[in-house]
C-alpha positions, -999 to 999 in steps of 0.1 A, spaced: 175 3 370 192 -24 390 225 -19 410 254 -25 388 279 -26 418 280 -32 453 299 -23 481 314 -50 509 288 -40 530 263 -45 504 275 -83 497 277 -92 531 248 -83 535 233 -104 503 253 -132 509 240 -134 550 283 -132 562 303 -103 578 327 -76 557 360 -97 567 350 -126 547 340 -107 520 372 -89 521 388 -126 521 366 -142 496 382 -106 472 415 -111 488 420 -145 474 407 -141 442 376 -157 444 354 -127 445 358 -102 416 361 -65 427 371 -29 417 382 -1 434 362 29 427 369 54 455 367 22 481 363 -17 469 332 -23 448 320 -56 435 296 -57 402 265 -77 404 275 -102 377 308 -107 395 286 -117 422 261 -140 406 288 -154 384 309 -164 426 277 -179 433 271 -201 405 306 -211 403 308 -224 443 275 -233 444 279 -272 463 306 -260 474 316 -252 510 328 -221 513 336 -214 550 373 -219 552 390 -197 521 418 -215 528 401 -250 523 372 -245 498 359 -281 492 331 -300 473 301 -300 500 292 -340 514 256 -350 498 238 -367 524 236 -400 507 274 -402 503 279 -395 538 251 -422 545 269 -449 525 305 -436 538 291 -441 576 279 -475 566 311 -487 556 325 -475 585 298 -494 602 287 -465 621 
């Protein structure tokens, strides 16, 4: 049977980060968890965080943004005439 939920360690793990932003990412809102005993996060909480931000970057909490495609940033340094 897979694992239902995971613990902060466990996602931090998964998702290659430390605890404290997964704490954040919960914090905010932007990471659906529980608290069974200490905070838990369901697998499909998880898959549904990466689907939603996926393109997204996700580094700042505070300033989540749509991620640069390299040809936009291409055409954007052109017209800068860089």
């Amino acid at each position: 049977m897979p694992e239902l939920l995971y613990t902060v360690k466990d996602v931090a793990k998964l998702l290659k980060t430390n605890e404290d932003y997964v704490r954040k990412l919960i914090k905010k809102g932007y990471l659906k968890a529980m608290v069974l005993g200490r905070l838990k996060v369901r697998a499909s909480a998880l898959e549904e965080f990466l689907a939603k931000y996926e393109g997204y970057d996700v580094t700042d909490v505070d300033n989540i943004k749509k991620m640069e495609i390299a040809e936009e940033k291409a055409v954007a340094c052109h017209l800068r005439g860089k």
